[in-house]
PDB file of N, CA, C and O in Angstrom:
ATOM      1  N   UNK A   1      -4.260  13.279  58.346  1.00  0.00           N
ATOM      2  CA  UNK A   1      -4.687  11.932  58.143  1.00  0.00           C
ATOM      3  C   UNK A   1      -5.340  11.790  56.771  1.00  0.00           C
ATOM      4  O   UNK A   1      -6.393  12.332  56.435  1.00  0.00           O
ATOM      5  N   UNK A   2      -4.547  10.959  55.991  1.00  0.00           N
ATOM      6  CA  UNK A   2      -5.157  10.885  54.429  1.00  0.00           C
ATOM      7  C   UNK A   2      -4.984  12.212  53.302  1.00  0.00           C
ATOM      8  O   UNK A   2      -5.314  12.446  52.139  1.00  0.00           O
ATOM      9  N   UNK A   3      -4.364  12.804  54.246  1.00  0.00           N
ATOM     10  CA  UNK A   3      -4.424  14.030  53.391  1.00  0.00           C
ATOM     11  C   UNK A   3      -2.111  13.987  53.210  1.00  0.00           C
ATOM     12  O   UNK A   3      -1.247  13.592  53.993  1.00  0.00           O
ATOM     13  N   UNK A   4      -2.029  14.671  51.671  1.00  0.00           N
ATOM     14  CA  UNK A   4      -0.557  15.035  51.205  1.00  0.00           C
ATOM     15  C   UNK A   4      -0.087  15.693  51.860  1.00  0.00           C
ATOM     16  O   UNK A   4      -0.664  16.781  51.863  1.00  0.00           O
ATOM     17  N   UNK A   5       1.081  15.630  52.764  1.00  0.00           N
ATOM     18  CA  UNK A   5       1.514  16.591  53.358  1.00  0.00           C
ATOM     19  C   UNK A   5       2.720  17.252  52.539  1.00  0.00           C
ATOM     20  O   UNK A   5       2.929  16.815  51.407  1.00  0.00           O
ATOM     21  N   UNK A   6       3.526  18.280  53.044  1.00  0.00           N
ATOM     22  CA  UNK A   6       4.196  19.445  51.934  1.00  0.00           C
ATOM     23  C   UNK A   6       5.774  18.321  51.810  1.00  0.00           C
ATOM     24  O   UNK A   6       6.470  18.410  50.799  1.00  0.00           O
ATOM     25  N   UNK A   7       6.022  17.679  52.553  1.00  0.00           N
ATOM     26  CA  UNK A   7       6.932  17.067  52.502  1.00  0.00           C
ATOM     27  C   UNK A   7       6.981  15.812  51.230  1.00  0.00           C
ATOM     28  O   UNK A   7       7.906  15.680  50.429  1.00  0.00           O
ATOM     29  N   UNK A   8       5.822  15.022  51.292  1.00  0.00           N
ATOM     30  CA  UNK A   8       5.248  13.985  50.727  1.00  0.00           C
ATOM     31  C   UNK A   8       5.471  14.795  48.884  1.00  0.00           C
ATOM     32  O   UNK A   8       6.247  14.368  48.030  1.00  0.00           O
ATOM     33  N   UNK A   9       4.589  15.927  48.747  1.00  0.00           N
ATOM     34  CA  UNK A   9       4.937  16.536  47.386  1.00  0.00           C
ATOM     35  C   UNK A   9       6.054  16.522  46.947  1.00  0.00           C
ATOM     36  O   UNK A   9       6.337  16.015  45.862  1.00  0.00           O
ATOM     37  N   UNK A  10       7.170  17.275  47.994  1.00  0.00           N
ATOM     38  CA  UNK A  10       8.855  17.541  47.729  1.00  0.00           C
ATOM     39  C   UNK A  10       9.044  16.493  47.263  1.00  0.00           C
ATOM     40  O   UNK A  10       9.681  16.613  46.217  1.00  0.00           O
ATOM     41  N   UNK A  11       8.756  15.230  47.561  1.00  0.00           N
ATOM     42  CA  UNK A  11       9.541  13.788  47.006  1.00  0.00           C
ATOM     43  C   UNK A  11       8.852  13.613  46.011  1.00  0.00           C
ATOM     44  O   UNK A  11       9.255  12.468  45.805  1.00  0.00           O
ATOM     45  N   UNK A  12       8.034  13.810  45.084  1.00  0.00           N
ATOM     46  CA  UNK A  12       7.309  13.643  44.324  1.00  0.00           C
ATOM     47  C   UNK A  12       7.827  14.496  43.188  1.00  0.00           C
ATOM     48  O   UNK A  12       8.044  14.036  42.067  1.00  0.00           O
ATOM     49  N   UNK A  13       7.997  15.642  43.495  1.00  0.00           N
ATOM     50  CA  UNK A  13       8.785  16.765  43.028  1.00  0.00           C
ATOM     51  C   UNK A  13      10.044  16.384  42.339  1.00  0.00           C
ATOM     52  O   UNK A  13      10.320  16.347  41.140  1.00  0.00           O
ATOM     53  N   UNK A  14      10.824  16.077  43.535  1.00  0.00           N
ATOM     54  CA  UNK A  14      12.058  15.596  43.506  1.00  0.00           C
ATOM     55  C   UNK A  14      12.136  14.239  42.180  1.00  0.00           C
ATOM     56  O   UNK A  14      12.919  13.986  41.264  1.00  0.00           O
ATOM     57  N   UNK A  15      11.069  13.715  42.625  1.00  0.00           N
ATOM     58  CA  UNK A  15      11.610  12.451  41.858  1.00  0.00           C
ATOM     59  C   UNK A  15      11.346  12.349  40.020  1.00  0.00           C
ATOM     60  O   UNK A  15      11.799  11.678  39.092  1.00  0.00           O
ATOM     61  N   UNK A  16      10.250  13.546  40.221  1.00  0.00           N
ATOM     62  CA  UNK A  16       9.464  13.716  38.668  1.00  0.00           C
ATOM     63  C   UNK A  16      10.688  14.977  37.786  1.00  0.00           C
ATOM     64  O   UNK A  16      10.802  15.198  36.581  1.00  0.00           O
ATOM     65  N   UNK A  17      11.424  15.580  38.936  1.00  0.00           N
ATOM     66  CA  UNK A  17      12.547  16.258  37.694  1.00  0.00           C
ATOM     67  C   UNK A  17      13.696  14.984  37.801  1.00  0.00           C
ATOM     68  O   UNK A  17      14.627  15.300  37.061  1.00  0.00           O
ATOM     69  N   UNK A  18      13.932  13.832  38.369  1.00  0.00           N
ATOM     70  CA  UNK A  18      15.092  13.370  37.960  1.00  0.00           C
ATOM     71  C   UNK A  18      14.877  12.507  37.195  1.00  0.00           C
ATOM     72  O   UNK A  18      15.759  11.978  36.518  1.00  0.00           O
ATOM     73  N   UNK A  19      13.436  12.146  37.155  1.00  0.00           N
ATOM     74  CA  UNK A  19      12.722  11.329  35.385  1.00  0.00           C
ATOM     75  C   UNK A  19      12.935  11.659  34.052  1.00  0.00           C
ATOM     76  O   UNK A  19      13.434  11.053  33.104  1.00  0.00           O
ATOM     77  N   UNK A  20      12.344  12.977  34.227  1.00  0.00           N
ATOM     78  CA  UNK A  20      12.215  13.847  33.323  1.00  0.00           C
ATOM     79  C   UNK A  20      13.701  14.768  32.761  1.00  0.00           C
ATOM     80  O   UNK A  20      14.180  14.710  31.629  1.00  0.00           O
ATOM     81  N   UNK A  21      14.121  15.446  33.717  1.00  0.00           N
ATOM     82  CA  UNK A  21      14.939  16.283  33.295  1.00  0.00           C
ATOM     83  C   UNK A  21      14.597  18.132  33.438  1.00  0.00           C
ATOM     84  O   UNK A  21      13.535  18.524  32.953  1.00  0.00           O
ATOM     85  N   UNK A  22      15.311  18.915  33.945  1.00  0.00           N
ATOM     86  CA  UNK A  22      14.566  20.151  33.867  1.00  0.00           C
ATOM     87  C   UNK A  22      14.096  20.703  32.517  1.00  0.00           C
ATOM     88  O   UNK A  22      13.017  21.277  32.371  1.00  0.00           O
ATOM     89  N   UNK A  23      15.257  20.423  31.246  1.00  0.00           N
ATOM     90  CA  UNK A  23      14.705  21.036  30.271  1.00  0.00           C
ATOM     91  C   UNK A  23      13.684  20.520  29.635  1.00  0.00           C
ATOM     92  O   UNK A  23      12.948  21.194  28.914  1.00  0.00           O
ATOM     93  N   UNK A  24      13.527  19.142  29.865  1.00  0.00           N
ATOM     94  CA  UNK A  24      11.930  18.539  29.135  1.00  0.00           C
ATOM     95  C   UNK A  24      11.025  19.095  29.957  1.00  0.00           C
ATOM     96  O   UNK A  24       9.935  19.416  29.482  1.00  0.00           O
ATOM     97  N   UNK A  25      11.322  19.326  31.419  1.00  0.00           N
ATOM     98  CA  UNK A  25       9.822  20.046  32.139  1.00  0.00           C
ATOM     99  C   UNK A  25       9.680  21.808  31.460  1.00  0.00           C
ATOM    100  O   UNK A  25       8.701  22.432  31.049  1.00  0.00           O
ATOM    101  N   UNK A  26      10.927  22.124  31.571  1.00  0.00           N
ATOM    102  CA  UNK A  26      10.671  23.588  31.001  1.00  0.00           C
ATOM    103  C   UNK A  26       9.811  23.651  29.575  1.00  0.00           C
ATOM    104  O   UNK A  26       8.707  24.156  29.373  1.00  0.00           O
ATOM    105  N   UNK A  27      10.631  23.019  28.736  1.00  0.00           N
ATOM    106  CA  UNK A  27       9.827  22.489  27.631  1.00  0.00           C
ATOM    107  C   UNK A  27       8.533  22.419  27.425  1.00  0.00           C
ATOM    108  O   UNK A  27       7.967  23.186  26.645  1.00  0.00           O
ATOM    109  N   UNK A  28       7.610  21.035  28.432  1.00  0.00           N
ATOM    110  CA  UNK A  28       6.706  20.633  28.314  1.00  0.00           C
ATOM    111  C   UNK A  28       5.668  22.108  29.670  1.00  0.00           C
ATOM    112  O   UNK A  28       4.511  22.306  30.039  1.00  0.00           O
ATOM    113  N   UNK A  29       6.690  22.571  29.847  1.00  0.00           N
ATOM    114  CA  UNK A  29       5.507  23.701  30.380  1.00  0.00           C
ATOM    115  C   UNK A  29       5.511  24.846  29.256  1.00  0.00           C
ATOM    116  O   UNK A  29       4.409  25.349  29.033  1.00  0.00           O
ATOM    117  N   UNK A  30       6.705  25.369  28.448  1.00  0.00           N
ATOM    118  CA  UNK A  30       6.130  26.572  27.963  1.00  0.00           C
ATOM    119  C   UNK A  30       5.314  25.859  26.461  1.00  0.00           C
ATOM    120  O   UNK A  30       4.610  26.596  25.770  1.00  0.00           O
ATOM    121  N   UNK A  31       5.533  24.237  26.054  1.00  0.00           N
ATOM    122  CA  UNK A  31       4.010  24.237  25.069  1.00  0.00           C
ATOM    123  C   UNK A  31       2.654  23.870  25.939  1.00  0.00           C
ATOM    124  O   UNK A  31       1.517  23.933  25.472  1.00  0.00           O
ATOM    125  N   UNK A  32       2.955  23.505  27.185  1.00  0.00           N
ATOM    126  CA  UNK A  32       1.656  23.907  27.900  1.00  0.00           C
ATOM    127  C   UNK A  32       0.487  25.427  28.027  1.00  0.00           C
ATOM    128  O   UNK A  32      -0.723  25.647  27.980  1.00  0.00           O
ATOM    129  N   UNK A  33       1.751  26.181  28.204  1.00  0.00           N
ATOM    130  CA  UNK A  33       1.476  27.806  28.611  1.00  0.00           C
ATOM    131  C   UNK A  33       1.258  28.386  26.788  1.00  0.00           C
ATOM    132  O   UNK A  33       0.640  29.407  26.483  1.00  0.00           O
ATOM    133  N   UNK A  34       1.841  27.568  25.926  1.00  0.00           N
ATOM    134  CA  UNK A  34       1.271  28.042  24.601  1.00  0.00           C
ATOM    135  C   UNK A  34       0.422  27.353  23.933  1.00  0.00           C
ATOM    136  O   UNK A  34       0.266  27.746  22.776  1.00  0.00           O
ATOM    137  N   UNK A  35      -0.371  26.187  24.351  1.00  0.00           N
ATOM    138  CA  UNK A  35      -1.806  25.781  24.261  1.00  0.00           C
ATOM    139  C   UNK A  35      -2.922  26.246  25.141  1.00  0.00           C
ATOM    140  O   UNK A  35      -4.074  25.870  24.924  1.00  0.00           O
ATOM    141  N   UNK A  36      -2.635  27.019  26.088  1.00  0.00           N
ATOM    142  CA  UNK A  36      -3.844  27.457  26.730  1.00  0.00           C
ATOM    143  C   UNK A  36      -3.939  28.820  26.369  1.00  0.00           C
ATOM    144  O   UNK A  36      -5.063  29.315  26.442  1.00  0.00           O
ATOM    145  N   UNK A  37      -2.922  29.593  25.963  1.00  0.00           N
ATOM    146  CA  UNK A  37      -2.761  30.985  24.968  1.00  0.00           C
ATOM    147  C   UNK A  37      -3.950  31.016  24.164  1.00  0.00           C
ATOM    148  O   UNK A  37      -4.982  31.687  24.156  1.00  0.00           O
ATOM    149  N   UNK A  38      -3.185  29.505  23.088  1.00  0.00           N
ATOM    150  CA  UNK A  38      -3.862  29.334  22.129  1.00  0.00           C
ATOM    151  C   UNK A  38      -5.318  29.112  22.081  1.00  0.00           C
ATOM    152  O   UNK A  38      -6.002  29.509  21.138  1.00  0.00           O
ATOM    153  N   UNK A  39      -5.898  28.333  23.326  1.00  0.00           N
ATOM    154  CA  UNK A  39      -7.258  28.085  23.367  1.00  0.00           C
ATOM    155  C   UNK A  39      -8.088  29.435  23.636  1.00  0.00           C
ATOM    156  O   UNK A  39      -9.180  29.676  23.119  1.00  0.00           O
ATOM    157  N   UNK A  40      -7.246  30.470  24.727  1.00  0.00           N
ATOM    158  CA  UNK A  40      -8.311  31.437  25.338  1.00  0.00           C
ATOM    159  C   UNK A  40      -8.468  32.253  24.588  1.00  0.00           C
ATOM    160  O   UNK A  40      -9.502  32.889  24.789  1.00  0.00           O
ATOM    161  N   UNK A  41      -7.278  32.890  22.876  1.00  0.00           N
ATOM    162  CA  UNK A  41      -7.692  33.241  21.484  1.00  0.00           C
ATOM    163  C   UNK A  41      -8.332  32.566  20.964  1.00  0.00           C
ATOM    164  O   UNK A  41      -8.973  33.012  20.013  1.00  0.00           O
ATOM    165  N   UNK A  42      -8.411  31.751  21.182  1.00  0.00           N
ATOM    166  CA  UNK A  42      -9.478  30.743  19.986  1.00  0.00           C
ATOM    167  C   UNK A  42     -11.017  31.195  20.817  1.00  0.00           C
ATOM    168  O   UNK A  42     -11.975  31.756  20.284  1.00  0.00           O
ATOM    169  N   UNK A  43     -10.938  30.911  21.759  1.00  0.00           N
ATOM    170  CA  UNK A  43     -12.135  31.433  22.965  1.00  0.00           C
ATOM    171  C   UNK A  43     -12.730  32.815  22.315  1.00  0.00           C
ATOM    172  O   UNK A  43     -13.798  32.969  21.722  1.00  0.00           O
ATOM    173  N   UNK A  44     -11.742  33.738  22.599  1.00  0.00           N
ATOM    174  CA  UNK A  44     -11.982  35.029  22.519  1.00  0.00           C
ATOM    175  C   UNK A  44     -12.801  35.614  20.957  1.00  0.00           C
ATOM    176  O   UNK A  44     -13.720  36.401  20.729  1.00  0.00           O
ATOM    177  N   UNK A  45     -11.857  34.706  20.062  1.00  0.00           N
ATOM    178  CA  UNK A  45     -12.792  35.585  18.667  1.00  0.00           C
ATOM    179  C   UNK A  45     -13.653  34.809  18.651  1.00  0.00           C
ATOM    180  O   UNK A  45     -14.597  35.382  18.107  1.00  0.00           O
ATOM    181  N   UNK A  46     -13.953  33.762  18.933  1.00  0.00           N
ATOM    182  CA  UNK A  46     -15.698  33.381  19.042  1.00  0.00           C
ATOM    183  C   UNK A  46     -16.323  34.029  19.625  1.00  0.00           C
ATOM    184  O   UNK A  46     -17.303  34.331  18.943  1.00  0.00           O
ATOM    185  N   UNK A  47     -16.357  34.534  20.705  1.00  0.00           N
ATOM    186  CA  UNK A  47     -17.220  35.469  21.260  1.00  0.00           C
ATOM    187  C   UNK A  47     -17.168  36.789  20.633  1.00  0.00           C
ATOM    188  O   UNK A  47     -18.087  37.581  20.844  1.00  0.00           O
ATOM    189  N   UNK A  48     -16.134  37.116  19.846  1.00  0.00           N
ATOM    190  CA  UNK A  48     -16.205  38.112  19.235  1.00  0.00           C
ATOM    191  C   UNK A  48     -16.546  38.211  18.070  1.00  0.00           C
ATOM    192  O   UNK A  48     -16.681  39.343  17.606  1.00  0.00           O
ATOM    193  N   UNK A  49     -16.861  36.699  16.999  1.00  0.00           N
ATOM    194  CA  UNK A  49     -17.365  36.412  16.267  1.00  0.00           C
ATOM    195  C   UNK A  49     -19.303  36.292  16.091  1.00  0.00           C
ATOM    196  O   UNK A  49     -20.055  36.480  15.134  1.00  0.00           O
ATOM    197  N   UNK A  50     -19.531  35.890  17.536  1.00  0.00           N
ATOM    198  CA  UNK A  50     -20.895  36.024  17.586  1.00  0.00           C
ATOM    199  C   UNK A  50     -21.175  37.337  18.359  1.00  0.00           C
ATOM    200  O   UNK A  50     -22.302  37.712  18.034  1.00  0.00           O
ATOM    201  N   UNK A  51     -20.686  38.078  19.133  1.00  0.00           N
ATOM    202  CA  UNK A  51     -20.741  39.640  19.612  1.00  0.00           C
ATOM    203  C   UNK A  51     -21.326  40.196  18.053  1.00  0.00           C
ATOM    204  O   UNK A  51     -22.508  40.526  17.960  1.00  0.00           O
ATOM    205  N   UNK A  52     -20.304  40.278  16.720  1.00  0.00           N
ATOM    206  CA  UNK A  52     -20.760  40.547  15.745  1.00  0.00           C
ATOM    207  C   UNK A  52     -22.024  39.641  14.681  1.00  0.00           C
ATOM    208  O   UNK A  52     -22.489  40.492  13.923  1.00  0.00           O
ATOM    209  N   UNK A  53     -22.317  39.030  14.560  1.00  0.00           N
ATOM    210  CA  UNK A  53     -23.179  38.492  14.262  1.00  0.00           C
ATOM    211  C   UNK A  53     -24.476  39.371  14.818  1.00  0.00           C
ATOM    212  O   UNK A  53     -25.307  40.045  14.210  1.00  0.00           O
ATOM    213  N   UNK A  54     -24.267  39.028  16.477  1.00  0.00           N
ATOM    214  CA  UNK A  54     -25.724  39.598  17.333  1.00  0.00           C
ATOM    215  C   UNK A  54     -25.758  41.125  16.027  1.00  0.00           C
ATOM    216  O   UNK A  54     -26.633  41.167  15.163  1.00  0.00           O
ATOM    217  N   UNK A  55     -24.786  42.100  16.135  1.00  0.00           N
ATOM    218  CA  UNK A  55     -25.078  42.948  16.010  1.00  0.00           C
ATOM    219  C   UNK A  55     -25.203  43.173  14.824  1.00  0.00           C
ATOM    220  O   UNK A  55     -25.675  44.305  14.718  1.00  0.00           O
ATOM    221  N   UNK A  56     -25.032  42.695  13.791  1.00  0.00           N
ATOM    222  CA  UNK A  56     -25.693  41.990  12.580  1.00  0.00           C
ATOM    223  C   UNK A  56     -27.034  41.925  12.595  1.00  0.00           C
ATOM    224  O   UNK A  56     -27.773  42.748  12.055  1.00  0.00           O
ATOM    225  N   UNK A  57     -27.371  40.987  13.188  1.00  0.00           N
ATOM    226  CA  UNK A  57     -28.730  40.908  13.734  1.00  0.00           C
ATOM    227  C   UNK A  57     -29.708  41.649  13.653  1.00  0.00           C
ATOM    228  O   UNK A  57     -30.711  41.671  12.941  1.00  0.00           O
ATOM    229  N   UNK A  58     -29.163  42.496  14.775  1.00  0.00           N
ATOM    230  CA  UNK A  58     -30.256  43.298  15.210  1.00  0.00           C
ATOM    231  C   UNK A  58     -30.408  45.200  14.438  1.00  0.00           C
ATOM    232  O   UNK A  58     -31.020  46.211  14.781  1.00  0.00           O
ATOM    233  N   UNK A  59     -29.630  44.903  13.492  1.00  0.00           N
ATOM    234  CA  UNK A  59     -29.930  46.076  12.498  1.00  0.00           C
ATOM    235  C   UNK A  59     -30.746  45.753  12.009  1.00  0.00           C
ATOM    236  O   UNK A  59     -30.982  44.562  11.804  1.00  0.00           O
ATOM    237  N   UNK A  60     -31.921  47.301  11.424  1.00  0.00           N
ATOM    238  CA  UNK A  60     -32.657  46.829  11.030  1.00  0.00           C
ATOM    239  C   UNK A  60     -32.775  46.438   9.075  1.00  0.00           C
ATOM    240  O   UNK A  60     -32.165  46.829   8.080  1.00  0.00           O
ATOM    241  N   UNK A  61     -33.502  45.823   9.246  1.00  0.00           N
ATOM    242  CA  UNK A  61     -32.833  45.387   7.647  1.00  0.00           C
ATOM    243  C   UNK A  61     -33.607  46.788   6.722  1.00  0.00           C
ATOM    244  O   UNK A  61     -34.129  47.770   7.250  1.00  0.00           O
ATOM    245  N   UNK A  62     -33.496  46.544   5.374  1.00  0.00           N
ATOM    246  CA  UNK A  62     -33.720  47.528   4.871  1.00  0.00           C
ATOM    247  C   UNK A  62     -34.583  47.289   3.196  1.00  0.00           C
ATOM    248  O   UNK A  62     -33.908  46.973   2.216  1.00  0.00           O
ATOM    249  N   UNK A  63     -35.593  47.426   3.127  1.00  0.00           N
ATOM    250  CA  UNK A  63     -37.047  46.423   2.244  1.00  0.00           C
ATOM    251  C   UNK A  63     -36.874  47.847   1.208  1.00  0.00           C
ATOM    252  O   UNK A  63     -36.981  49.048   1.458  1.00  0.00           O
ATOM    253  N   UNK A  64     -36.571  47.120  -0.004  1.00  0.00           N
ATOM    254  CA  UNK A  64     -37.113  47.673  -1.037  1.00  0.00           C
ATOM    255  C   UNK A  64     -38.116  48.653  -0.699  1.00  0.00           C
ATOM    256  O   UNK A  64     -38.700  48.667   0.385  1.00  0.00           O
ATOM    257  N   UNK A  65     -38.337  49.584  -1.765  1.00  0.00           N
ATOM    258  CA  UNK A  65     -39.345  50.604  -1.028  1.00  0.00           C
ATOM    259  C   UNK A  65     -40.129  50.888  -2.648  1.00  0.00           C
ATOM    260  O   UNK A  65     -39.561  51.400  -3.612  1.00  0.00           O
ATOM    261  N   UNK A  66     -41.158  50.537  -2.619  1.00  0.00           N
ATOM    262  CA  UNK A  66     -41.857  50.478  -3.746  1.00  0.00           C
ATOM    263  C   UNK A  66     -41.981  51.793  -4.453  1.00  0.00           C
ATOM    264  O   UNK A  66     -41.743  52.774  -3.749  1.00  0.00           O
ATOM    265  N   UNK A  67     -42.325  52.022  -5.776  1.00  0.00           N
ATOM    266  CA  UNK A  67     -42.283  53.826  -6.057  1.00  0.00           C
ATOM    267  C   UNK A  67     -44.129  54.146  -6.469  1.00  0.00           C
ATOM    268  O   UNK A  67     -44.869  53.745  -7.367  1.00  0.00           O
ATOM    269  N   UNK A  68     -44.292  54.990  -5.377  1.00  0.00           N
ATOM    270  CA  UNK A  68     -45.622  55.369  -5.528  1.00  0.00           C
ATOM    271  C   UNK A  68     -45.871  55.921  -6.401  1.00  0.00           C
ATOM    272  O   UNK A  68     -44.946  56.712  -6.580  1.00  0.00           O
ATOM    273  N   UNK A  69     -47.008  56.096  -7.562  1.00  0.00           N
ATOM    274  CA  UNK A  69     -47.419  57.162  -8.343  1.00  0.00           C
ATOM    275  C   UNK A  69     -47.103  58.140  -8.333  1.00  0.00           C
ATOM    276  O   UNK A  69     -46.507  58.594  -7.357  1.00  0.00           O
ATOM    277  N   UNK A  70     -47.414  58.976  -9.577  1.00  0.00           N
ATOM    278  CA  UNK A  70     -47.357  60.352  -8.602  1.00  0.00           C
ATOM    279  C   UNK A  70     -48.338  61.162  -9.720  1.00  0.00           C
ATOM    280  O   UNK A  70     -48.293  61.136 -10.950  1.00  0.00           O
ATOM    281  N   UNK A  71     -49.116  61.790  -8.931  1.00  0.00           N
ATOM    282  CA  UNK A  71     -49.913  62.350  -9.874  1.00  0.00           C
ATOM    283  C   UNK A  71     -49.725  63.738 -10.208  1.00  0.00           C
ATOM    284  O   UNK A  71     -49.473  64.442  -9.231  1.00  0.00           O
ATOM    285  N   UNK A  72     -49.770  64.236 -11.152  1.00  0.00           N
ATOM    286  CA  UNK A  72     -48.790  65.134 -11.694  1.00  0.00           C
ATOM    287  C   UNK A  72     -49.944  66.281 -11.530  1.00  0.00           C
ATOM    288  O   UNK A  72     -51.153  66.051 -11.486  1.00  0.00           O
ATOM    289  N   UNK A  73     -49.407  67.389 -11.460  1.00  0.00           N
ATOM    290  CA  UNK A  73     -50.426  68.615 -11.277  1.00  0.00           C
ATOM    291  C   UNK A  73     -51.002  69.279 -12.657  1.00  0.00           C
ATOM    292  O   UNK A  73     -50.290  69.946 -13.408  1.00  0.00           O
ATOM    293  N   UNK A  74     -52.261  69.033 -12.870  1.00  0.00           N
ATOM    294  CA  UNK A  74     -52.651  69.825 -14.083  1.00  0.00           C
ATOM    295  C   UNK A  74     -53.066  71.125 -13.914  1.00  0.00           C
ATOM    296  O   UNK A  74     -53.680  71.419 -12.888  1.00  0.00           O
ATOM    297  N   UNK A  75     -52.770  72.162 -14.968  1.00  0.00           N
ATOM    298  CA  UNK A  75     -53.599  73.096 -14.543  1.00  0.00           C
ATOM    299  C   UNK A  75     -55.023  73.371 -15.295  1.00  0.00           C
ATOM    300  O   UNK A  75     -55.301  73.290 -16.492  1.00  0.00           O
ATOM    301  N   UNK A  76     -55.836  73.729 -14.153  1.00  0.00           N
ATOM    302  CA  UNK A  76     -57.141  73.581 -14.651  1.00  0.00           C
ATOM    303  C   UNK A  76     -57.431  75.098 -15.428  1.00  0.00           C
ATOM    304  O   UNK A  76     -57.399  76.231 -14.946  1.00  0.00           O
ATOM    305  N   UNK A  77     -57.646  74.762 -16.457  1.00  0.00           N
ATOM    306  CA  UNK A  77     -58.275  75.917 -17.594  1.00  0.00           C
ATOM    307  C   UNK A  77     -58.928  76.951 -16.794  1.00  0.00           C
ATOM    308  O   UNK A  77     -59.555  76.512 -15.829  1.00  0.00           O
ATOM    309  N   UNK A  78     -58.936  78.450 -16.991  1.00  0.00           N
ATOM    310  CA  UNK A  78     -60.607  78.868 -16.591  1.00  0.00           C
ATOM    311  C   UNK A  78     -61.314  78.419 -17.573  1.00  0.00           C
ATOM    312  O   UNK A  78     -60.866  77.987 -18.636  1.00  0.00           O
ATOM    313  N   UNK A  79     -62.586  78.513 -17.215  1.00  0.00           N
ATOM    314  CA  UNK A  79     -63.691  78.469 -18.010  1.00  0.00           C
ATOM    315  C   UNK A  79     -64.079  79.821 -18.781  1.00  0.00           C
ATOM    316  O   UNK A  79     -64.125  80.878 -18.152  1.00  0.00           O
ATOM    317  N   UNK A  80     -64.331  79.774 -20.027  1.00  0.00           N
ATOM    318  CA  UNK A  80     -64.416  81.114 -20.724  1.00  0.00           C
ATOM    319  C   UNK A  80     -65.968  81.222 -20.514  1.00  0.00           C
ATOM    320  O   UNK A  80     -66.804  80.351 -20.270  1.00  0.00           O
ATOM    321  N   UNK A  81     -66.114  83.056 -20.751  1.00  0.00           N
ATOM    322  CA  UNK A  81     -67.074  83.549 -20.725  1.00  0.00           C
ATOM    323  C   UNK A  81     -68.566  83.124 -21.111  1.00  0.00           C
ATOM    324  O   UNK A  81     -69.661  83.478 -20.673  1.00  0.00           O
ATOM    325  N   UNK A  82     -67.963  81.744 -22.636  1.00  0.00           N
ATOM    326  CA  UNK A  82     -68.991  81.659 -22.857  1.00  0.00           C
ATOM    327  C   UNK A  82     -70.219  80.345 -22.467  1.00  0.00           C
ATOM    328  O   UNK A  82     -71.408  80.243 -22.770  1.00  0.00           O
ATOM    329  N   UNK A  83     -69.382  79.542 -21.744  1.00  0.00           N
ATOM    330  CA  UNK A  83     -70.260  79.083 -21.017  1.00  0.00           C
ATOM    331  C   UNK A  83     -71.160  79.573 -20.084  1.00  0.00           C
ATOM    332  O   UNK A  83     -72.276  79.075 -19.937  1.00  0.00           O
ATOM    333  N   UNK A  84     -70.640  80.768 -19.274  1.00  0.00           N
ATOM    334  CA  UNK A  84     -71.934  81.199 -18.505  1.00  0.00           C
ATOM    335  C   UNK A  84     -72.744  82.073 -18.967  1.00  0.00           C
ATOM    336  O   UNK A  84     -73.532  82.679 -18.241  1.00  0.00           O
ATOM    337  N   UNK A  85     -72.656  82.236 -20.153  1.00  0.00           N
ATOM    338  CA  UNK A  85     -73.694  83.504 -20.795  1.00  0.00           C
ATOM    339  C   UNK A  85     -74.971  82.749 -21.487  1.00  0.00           C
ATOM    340  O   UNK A  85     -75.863  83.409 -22.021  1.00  0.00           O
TER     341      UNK A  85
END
């Protein structure tokens, strides 16, 4: 009740290939089946576009590294004799 029954489709069926034609349905299904190709690649490297990004991201970056002094080693003299005499 209210609901399509399998018979009701068949005529529906029936009547939409003798509109159409089989090869315009074949047609209009395989650029169907090659726009949804096309979308779930288009899908896919975005996510694989921001997959890389993230991991972009989250490296860590890498800061100049300033150059410390450096203090050079002298050598210290002895002291001669004659200061302590």
């Amino acid at each position: 009740m209210g609901g399509i029954s399998i018979w009701q489709l068949l005529i529906i069926a029936l009547i939409v290939v003798l509109l159409f034609g089989t090869k315009k349905l074949r047609s209009l299904g395989g650029d169907l089946g090659g726009a949804v190709k096309g979308f779930k690649n288009a899908m896919s490297s975005e996510e694989d576009k921001k997959a890389l990004e993230d991991a972009e991201a989250a490296k860590p970056v890498q800061t100049a590294q300033t150059a410390q002094p450096t203090q050079q080693a002298t050598e210290k003299k002895p002291e001669s004799n004659k200061e302590q005499a």
